[in-house]
PyMOL commands that place a pseudoatom at each C-alpha (Angstrom):
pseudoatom trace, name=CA, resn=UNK, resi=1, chain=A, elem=C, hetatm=0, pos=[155.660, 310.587, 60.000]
pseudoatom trace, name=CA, resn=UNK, resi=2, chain=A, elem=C, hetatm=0, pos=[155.153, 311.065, 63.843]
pseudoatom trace, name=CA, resn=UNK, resi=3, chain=A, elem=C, hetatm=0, pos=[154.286, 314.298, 63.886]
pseudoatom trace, name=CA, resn=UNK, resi=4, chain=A, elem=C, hetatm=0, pos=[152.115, 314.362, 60.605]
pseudoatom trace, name=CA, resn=UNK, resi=5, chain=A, elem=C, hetatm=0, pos=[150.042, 311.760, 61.631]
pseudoatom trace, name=CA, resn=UNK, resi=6, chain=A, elem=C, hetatm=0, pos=[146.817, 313.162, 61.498]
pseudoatom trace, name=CA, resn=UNK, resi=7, chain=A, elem=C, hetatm=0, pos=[147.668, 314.750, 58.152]
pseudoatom trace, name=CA, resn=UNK, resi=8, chain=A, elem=C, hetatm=0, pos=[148.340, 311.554, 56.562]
pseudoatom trace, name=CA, resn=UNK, resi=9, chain=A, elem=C, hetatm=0, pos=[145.283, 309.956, 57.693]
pseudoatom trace, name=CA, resn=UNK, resi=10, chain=A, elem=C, hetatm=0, pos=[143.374, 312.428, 56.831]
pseudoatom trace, name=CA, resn=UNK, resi=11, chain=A, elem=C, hetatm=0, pos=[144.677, 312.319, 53.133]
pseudoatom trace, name=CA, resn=UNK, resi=12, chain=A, elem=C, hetatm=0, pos=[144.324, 308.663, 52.734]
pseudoatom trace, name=CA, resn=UNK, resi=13, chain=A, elem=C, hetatm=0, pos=[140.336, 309.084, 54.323]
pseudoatom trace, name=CA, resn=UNK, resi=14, chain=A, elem=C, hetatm=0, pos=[139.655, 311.941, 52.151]
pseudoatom trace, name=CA, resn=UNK, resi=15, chain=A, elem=C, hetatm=0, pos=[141.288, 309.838, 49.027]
pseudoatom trace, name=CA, resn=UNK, resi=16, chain=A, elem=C, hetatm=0, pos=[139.076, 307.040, 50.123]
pseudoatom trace, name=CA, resn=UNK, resi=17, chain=A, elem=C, hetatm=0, pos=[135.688, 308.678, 49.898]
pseudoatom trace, name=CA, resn=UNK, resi=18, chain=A, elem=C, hetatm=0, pos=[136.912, 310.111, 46.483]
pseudoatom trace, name=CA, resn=UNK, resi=19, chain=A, elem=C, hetatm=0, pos=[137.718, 306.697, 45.219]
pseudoatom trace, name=CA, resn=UNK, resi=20, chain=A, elem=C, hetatm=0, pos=[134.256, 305.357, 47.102]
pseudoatom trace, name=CA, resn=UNK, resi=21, chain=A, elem=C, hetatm=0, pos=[132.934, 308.093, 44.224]
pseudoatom trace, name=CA, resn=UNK, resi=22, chain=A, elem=C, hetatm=0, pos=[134.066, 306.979, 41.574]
pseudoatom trace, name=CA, resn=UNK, resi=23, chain=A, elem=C, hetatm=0, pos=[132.891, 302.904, 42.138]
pseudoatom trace, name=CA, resn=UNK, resi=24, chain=A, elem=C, hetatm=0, pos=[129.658, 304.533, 43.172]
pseudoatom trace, name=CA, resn=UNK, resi=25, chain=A, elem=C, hetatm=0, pos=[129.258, 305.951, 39.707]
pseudoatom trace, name=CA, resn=UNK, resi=26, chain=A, elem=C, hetatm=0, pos=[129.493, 302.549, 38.227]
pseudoatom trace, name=CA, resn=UNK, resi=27, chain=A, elem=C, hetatm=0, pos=[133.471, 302.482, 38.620]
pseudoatom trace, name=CA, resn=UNK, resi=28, chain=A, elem=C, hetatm=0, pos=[133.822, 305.106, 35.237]
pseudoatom trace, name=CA, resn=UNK, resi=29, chain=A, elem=C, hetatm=0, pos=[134.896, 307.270, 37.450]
pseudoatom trace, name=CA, resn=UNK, resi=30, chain=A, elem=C, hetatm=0, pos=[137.660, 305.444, 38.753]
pseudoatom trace, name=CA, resn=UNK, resi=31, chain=A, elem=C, hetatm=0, pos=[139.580, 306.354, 35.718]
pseudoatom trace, name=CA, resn=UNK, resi=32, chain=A, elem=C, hetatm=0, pos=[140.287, 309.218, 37.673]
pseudoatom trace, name=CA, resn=UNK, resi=33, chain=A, elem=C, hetatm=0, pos=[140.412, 308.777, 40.953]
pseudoatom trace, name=CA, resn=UNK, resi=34, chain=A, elem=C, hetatm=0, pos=[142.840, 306.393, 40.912]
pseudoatom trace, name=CA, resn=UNK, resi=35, chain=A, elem=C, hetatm=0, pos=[145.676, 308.351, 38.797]
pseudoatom trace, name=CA, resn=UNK, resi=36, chain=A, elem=C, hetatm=0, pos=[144.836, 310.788, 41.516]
pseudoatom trace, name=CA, resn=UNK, resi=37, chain=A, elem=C, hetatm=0, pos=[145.364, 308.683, 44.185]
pseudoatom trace, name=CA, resn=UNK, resi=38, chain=A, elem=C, hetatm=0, pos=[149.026, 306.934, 43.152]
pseudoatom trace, name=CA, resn=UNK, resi=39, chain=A, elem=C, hetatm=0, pos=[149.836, 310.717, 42.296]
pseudoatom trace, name=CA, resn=UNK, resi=40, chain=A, elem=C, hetatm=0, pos=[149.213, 312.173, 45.401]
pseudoatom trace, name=CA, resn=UNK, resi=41, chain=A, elem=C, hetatm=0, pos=[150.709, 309.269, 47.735]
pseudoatom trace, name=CA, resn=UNK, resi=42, chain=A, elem=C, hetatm=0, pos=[153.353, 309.801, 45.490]
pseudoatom trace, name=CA, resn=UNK, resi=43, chain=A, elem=C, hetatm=0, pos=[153.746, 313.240, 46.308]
pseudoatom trace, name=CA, resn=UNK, resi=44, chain=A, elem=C, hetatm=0, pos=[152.832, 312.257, 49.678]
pseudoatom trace, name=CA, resn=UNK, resi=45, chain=A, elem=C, hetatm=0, pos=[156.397, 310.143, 49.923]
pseudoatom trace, name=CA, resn=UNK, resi=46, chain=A, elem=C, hetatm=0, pos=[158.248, 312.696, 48.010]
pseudoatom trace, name=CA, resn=UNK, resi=47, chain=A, elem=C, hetatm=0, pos=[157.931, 314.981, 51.017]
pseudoatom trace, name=CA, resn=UNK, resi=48, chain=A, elem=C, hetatm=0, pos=[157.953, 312.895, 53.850]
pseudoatom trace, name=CA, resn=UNK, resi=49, chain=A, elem=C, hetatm=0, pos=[161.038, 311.380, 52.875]
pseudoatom trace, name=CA, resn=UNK, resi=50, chain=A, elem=C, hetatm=0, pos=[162.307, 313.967, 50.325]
pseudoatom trace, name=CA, resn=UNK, resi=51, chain=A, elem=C, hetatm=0, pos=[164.908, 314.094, 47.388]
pseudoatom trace, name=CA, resn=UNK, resi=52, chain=A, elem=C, hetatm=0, pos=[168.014, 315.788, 47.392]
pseudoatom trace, name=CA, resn=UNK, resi=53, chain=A, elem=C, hetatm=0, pos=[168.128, 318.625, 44.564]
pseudoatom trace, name=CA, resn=UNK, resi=54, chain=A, elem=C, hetatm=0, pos=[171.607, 317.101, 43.150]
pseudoatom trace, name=CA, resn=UNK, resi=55, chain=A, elem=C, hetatm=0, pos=[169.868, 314.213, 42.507]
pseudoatom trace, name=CA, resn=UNK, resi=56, chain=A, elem=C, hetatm=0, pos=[166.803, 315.676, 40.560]
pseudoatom trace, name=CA, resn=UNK, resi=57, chain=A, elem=C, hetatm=0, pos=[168.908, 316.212, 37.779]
for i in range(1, 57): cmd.bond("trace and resi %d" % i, "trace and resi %d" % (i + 1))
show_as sticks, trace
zoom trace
């Protein structure tokens, strides 16, 4: 992550003011912000630390 710093911080601020959104309008729209979220820290670990394509499978 040394290198991608920035990136990552980024993501998780910009994440943030999405999820800031959605309890803004009343929290309904948490319902999708937060999918959105796990998914893309999800994502987010996937390629930092990465999968080996034998084991995709």
């Amino acid at each position: 992550m040394g290198k991608r710093w920035f990136a990552v911080m980024g993501l998780g601020m910009l994440l943030g003011m999405i999820n800031m959104i959605g309890v803004f309008s009343l929290g309904i729209g948490l319902i999708w912000s937060l999918p959105l979220t796990l998914i893309a820290y999800g994502i987010l670990y996937r390629n930092m630390f990465g999968l080996e394509a034998a084991t995709l499978s």
